[in-house]
ZADOVEX-411972 format. One line per field, with one value per residue (C-alpha): x, y, z; chain; residue number from 0; residue in three letters. Coordinates in steps of 0.05 Angstrom, whole numbers. Layout:
px <- X;...
py <- Y;...
pz <- Z;...
cadena <- A;...
num <- NUM;...
residuo <- ALA;...
//
This chain:
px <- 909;900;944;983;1000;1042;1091;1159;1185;1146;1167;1252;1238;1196;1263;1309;1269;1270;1351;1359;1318;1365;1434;1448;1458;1501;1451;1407;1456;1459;1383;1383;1435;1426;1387;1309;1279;1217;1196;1181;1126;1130;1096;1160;1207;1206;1209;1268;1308;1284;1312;1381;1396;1384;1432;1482;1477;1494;1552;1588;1575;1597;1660;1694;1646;1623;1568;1557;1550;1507;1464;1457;1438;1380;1362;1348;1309;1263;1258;1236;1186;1153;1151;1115;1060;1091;1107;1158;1115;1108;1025;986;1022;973;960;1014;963;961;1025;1054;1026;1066;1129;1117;1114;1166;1203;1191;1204;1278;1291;1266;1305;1368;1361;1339;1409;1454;1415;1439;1507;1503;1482;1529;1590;1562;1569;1632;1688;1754;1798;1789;1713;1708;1755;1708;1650;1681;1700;1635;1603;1663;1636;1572;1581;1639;1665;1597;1561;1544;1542;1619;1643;1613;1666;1613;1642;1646;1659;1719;1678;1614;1659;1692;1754;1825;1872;1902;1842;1801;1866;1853;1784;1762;1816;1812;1870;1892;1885;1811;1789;1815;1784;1704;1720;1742;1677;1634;1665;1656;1587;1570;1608;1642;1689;1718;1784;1811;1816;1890;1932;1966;1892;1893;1965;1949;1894;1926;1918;1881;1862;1830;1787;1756;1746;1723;1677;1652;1626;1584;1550;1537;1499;1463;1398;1400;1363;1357;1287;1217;1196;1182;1229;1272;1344;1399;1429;1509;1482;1447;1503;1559;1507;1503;1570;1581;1533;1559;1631;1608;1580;1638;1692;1642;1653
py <- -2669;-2604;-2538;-2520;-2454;-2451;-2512;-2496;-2568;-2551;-2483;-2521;-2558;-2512;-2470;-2522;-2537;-2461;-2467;-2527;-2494;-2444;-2480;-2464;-2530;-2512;-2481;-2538;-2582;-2558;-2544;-2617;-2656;-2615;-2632;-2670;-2628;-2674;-2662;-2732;-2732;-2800;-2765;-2716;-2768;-2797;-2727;-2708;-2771;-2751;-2675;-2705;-2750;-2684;-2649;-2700;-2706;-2630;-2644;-2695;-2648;-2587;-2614;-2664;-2684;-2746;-2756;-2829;-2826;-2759;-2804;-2865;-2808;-2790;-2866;-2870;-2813;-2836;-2907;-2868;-2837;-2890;-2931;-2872;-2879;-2814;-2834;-2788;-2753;-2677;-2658;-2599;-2548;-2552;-2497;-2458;-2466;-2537;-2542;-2606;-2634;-2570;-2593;-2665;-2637;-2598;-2644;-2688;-2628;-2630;-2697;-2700;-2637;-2667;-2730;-2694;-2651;-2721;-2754;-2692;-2703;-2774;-2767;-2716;-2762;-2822;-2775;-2741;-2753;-2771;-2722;-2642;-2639;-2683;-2629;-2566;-2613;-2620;-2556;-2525;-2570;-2536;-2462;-2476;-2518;-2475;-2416;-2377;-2408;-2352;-2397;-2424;-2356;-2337;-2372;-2414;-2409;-2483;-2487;-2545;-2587;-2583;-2606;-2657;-2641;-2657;-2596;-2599;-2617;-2556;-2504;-2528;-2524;-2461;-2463;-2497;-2546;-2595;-2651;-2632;-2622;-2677;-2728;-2687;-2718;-2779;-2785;-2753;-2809;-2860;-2841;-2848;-2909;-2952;-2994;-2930;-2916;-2840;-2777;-2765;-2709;-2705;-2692;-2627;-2612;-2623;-2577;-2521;-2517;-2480;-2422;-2455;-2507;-2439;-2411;-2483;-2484;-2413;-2426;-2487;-2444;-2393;-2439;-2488;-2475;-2458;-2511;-2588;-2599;-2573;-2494;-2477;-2518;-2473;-2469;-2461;-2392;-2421;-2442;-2380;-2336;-2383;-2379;-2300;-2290;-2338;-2302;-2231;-2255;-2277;-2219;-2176;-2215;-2222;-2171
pz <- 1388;1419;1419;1471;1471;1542;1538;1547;1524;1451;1451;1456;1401;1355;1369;1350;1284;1262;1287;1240;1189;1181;1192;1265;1286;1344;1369;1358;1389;1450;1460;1452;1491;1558;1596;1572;1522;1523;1597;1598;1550;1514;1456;1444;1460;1385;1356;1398;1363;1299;1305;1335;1275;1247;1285;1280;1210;1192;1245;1208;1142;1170;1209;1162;1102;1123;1082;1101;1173;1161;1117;1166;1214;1164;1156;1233;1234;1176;1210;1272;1244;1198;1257;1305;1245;1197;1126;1104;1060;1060;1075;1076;1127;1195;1217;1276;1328;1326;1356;1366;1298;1265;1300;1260;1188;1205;1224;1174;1126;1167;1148;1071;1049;1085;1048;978;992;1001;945;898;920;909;839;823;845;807;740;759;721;772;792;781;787;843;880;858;878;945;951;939;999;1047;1020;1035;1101;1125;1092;1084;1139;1192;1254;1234;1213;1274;1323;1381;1448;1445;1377;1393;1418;1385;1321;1356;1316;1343;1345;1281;1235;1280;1261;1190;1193;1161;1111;1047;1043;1004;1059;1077;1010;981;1046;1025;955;977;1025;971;917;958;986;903;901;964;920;888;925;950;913;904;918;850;831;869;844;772;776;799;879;917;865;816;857;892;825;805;858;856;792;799;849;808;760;813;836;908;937;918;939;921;926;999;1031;1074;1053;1094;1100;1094;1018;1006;1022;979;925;922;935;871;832;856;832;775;743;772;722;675;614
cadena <- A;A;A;A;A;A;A;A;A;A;A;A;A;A;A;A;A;A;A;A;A;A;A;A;A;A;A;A;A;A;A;A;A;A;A;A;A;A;A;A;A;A;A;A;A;A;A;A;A;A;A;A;A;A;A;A;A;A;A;A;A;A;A;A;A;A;A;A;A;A;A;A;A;A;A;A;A;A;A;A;A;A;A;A;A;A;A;A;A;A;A;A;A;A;A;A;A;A;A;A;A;A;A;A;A;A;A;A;A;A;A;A;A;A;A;A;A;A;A;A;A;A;A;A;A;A;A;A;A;A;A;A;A;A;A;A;A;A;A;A;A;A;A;A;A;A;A;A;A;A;A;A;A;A;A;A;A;A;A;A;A;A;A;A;A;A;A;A;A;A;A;A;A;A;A;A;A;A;A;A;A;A;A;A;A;A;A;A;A;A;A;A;A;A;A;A;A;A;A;A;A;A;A;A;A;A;A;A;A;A;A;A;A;A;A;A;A;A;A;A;A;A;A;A;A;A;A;A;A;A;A;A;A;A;A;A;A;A;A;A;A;A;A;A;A;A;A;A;A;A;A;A;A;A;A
num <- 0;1;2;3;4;5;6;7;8;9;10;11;12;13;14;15;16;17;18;19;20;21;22;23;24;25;26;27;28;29;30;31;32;33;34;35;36;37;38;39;40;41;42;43;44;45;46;47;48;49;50;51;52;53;54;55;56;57;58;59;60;61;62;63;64;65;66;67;68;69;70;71;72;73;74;75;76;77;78;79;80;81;82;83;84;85;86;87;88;89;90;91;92;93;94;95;96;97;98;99;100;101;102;103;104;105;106;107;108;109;110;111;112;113;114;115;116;117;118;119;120;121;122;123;124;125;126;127;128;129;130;131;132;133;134;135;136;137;138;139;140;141;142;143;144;145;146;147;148;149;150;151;152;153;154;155;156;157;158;159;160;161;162;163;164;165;166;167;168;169;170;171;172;173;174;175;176;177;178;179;180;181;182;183;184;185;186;187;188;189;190;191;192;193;194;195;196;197;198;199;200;201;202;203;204;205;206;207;208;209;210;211;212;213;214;215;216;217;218;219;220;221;222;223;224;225;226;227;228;229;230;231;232;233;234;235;236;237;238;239;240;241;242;243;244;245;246;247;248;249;250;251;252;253;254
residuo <- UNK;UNK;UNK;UNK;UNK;UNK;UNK;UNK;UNK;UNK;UNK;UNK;UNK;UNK;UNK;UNK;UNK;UNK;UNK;UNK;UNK;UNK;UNK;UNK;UNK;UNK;UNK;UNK;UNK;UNK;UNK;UNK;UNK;UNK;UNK;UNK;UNK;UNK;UNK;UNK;UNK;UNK;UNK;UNK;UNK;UNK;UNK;UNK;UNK;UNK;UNK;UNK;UNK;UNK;UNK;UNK;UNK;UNK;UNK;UNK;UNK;UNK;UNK;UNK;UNK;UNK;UNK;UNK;UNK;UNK;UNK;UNK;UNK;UNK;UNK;UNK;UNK;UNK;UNK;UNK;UNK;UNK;UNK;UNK;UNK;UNK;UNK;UNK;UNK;UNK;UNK;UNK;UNK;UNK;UNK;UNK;UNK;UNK;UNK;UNK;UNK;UNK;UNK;UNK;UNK;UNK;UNK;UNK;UNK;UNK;UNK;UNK;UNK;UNK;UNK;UNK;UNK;UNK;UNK;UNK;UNK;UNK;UNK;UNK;UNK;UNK;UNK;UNK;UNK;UNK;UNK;UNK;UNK;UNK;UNK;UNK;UNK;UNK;UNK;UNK;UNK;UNK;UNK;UNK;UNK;UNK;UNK;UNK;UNK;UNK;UNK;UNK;UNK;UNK;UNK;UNK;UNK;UNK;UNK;UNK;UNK;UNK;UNK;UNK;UNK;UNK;UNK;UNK;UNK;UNK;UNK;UNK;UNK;UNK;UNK;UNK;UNK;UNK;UNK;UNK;UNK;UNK;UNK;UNK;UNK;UNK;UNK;UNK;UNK;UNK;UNK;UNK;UNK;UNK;UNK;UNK;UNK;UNK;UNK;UNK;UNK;UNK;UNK;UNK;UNK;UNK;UNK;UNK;UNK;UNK;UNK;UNK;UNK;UNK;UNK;UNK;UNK;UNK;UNK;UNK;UNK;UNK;UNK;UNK;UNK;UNK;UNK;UNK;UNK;UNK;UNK;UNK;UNK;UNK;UNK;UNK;UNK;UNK;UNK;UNK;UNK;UNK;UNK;UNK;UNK;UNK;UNK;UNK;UNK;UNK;UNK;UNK;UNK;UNK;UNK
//
């Protein structure tokens, strides 16, 4: 396989991989779905899938917490590529110049950090006790999805209808709310566990509201390590900012 150094269809999706990378799946999104990003090549066309089960996946987390079509998104991809001859193990890096066999580890990289961050949330839900930490749990994935995310903060132009949201779940959507929060932990719980049924609201009101799930939530940031996969996988910026925000509060109320 030789490098190509003046394709514009590799240079798309070496874009969408350092969008994804990142978090900026709307950005992603829309490189994708308009238009053919593969310029017929049959040799992107598999690749292309791969990155939107990607995109889709950090859709469904982003807009509504539904980790279980997110993670079916992630089983297609992996399918994909095990049957275009890629195991979904992580190599040696190639090197930048050999471009189209960088833009397979990559994103194979993609799709094995996604899956190592729904496998962490899938363990932590099997060990949660019910109720209050399954809210802070919950909570912490809308902080990191939503509220410190720079592409959400940052309102899209087409921000409605990349989320797909109807109107009163998208005026919710940046809040946290009782009703949002407590359908992440019911997703999240069930994710863990299908015949476990919904988080209830008298959960949320026995714990206090809205104050102490941030708090709640805030904290278990603080003390997590940023990312759930090995060292040099890229993490995305919306956990990186929740993180040191977490941390920053921290040692601010911290005497």
């Amino acid at each position: 396989m030789t490098s190509t150094y003046d394709d514009p269809h590799l240079d798309t999706l070496m874009g969408v991989v350092a969008a994804l990378e990142c978090g900026d799946w709307r950005t992603a999104w829309i490189e994708l779905f308009r238009g053919d990003p593969t310029g017929g090549r049959a040799e992107l066309v598999d690749l292309t899938v791969c990155l939107r089960c990607v995109v889709r996946s950090m859709r469904f987390q982003c807009a509504d917490g539904d980790v279980r079509m997110a993670w079916e998104q992630l089983d297609t991809a992996t399918r994909k590529l095990r049957a275009g001859g890629h195991p979904l193990v992580l190599g040696r890096e190639p090197p930048r110049t050999w471009r189209q066999g960088h833009l397979v580890w990559a994103t194979i990289r993609l799709v094995l950090r996604e899956r190592a961050d729904l496998d962490a949330a899938r363990q932590t839900f099997e060990q949660l006790p019910r109720g209050r930490q399954e809210l802070v749990h919950a909570c912490v994935q809308h902080l990191v999805w939503v509220e410190f995310d720079p592409w959400t903060v940052r309102v899209h132009p087409e921000d409605r209808t990349l989320l797909r949201l109807d109107e009163a779940a998208y005026e919710r959507f940046r809040i946290i709310n009782r009703t949002d929060i407590c359908a992440r932990a019911t997703r999240l719980r069930q994710f863990a566990d299908v015949h476990r049924g919904p988080v209830s609201v008298k959960s949320w009101q026995r714990i206090g509201g809205y104050g102490p799930v941030r708090e709640g939530a805030l904290r278990v940031l603080a003390e997590e390590s940023v990312s759930h996969h090995p060292v040099g996988m890229p993490v995305r910026l919306g956990r990186v900012r929740a993180r040191a925000h977490a941390q920053q509060w921290l040692r601010d109320t911290v005497r």
